[in-house]
N, C-alpha and C positions, 0 to 999 in steps of 0.2 A: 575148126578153130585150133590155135596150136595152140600145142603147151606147154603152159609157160611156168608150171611145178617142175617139168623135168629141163626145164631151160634152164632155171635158177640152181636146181640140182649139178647141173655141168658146169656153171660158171662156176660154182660155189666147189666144187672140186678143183676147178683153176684156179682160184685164188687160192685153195688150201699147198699145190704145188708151187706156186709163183710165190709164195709166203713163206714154206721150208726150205725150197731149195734157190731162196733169194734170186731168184732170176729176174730178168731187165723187165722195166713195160715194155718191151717191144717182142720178148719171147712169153709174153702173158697171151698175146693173141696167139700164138706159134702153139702154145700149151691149149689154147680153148678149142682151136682146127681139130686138133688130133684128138682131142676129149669127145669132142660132135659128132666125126666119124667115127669114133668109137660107141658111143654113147647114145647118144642124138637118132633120131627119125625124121621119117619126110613131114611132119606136124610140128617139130621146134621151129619155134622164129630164130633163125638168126639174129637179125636187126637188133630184136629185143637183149638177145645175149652181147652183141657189141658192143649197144649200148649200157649198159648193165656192169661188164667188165670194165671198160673202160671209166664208167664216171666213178666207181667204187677205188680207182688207183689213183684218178684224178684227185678225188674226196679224202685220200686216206689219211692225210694228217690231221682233218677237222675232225675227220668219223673218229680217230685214233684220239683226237681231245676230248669227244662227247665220250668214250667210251670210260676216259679215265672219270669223267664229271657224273657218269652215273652209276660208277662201279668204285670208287676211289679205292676198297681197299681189295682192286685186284692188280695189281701192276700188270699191263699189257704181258710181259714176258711170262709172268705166270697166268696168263690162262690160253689154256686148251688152243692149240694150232686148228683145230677143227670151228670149236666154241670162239674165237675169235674170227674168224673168217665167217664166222652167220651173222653174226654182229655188225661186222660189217656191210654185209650185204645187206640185212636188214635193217640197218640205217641210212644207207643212201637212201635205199627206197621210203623209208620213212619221212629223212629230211629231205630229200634231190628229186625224188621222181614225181610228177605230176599226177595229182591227189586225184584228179576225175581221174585216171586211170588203174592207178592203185590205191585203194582208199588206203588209210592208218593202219584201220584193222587188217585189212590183208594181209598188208608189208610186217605186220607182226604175228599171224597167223602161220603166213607162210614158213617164217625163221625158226618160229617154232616146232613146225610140222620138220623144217630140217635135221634142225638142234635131236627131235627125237629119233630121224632116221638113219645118221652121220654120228650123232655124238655119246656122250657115254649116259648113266643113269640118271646124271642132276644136269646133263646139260638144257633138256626141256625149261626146268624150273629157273636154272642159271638165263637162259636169255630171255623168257619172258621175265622175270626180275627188272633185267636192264633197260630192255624194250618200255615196259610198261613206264620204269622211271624217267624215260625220255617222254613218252606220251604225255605224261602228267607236266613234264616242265611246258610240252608245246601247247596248254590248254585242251588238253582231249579231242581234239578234232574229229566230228563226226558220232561223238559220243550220243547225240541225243539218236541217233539212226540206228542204235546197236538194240534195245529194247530193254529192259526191266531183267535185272539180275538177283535171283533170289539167296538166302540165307551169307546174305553181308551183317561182315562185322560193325557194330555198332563203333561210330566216331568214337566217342569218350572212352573206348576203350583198347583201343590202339593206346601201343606205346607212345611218349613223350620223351623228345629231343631239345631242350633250350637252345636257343643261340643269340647273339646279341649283334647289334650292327651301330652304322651312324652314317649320318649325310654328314660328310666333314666337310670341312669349308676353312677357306684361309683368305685374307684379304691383301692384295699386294699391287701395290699405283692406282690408290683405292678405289679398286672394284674386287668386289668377291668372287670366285671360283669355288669349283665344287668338286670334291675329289669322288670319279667314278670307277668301276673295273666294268671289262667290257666279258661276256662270257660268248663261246662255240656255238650258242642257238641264235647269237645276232643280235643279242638285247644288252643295253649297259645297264648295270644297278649297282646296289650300293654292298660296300664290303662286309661281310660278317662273317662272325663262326662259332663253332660248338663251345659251350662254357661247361666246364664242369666234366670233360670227358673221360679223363683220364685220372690216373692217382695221384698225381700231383696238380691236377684242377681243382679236384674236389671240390674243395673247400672256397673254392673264390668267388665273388659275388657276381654279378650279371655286368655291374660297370668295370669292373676287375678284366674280369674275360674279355670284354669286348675290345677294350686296349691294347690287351694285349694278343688277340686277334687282327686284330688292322692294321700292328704293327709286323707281326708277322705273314701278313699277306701282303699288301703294298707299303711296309717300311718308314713309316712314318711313326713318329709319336702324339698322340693326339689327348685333346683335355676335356673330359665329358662336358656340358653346357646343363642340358636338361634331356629328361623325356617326351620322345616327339611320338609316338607310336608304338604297337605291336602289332605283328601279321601271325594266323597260323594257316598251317595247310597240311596237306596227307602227303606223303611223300615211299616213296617204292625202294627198298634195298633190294639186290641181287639173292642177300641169305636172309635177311632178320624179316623179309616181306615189307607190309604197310606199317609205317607209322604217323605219329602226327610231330609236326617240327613248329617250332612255337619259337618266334623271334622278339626280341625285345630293340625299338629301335632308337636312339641319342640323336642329337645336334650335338656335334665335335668341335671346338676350333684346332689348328695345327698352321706351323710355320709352311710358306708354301714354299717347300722347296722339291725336287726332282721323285716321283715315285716309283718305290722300284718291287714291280711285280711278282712274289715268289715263282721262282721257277717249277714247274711242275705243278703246280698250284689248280688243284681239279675242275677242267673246264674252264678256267680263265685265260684270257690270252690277251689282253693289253688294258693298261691303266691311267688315265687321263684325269690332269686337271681342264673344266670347263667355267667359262664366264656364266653367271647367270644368265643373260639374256641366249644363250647360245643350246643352251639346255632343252628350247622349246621344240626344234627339229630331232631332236634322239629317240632311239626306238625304246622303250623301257616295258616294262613288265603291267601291265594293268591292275594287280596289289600292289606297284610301286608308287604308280602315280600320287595317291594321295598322302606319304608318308614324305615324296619328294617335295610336293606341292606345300604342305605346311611348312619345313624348311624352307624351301624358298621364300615364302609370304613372312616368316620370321625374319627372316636375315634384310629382307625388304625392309619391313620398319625397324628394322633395326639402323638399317642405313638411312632412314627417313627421320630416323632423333639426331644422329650424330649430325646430318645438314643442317636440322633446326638449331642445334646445340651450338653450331659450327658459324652459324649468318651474323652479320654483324647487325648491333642493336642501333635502333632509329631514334635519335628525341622526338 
């Protein structure tokens, strides 16, 4: 059987070469030959390392988006040329590679087994952090196969994050549209952000923050309506570990005019208005459904009074 620990071990040295000393995709194979013969035995796959090298250069600007969406405050350039290049690798395999072959857990095992053989004292800790945050966004796949983990931290006692959001919506050649962001795992949902985070949040309220979060994430100005919802969930930092993030979520209305997605904007990468009926083939999030779905079913009769309002009267 080969193997495919010390496969990953050589490609993961080529990317770390092909990443310092910026060389082409086309000298990334050139660097992986001379690694193998070096390196490598009659028991590595090949195949598996081509494959491997290649789709992680293919991937790099998605994996380079999820990497900021689950690590936001490490900017690419400041982390680790080693610690980034596992991360790498270990995301392809987590998002790209074909799950009967590498389960979840593996593709995070493995990075980590590298992270502690390659990297420095916190790189361990540093990539399962990120890893794990990625897991928890894709629904833990395969989690019920892993078995019973003992002395976990009780829910309610995890730290808390507020955040606030909205299913905004604007009406224009009257039909409503929905203002969405789309994010690097392939799912669109709806805008939000942290309230309160910093020293000059503080003090602001949850409808406060959330304006002026939507407006700083897709650039609009938007007018609270009501509350439609809250979602919480657990969510993984690279340093602060588990915590729990607690969203509070609005019906907005706003002028529908052009949305302009912050740039660098963690893990987000395009911003779309949608007609309602158009909304039903979108991939969204399984906690989003029901917070979408009662806005839509709102703004429904809401447009089902204005026709009644609108019909003309019969003697």
């Amino acid at each position: 059987m080969a193997n495919r620990h010390l496969a990953r071990s050589i490609v993961l040295q080529t990317l770390f070469e092909w990443d310092t000393t910026r060389a082409s995709k086309k000298d990334a194979h050139t660097i992986l030959a001379r690694n193998v013969a070096e390196f490598g035995g009659e028991d590595v796959d090949q195949s598996f390392m081509d494959t491997l090298l290649s789709g992680v250069i293919a991937k790099e600007e998605d994996i380079n988006l999820v990497i900021t969406k689950a690590a936001p405050e490490w900017p690419l350039e400041r982390i680790a040329p080693i610690d980034r290049n596992i991360l790498r690798l270990g995301l392809f395999e987590l998002l790209f590679a074909d799950r009967t072959q590498v389960p979840a857990k593996v593709a995070i095992n493995e990075a980590i087994e590298l992270a502690k053989t390659f990297g420095g004292d916190s790189s361990g800790r540093f990539v399962n952090g990120v890893l794990g945050a990625v897991y928890k966004e894709l629904g833990e796949p395969g989690k019920d196969e892993q078995g019973k983990k003992g002395n976990k931290v009780r829910y309610e006692d995890l730290p808390l994050q507020a955040l606030g959001g909205a299913v905004v919506y604007a009406k224009h050649d009257g039909q409503y549209y929905l203002a969405l962001v789309h994010d690097v795992f392939g799912h669109w949902t709806l805008s939000k952000g942290k309230i309160g985070d910093s020293e000059s949040t503080a003090h602001e309220s949850i409808e406060e923050g959330t304006i002026r979060e939507i407006k700083e994430e897709i650039g609009i100005d938007i007018s609270i309506e009501e509350k439609i919802g809250e979602n919480e969930y657990v969510a993984t930092h690279p340093e602060r570990g588990k915590h729990r993030k607690h969203v509070t979520y609005f019906l907005a209305r706003a002028a529908f005019e052009p949305l302009r997605l912050q740039e660098g904007k963690g893990g987000l990468d395009d911003a779309k208005w949608f007609r309602l009926q158009d909304i039903i083939d979108l991939n969204f999030y399984d906690d989003m459904l029901p917070i979408v779905t009662m806005a839509v079913q709102k703004l429904l009769d809401q447009a089902g009074r204005e026709k009644g309002h609108n019909a003309p009267m019969h003697a």
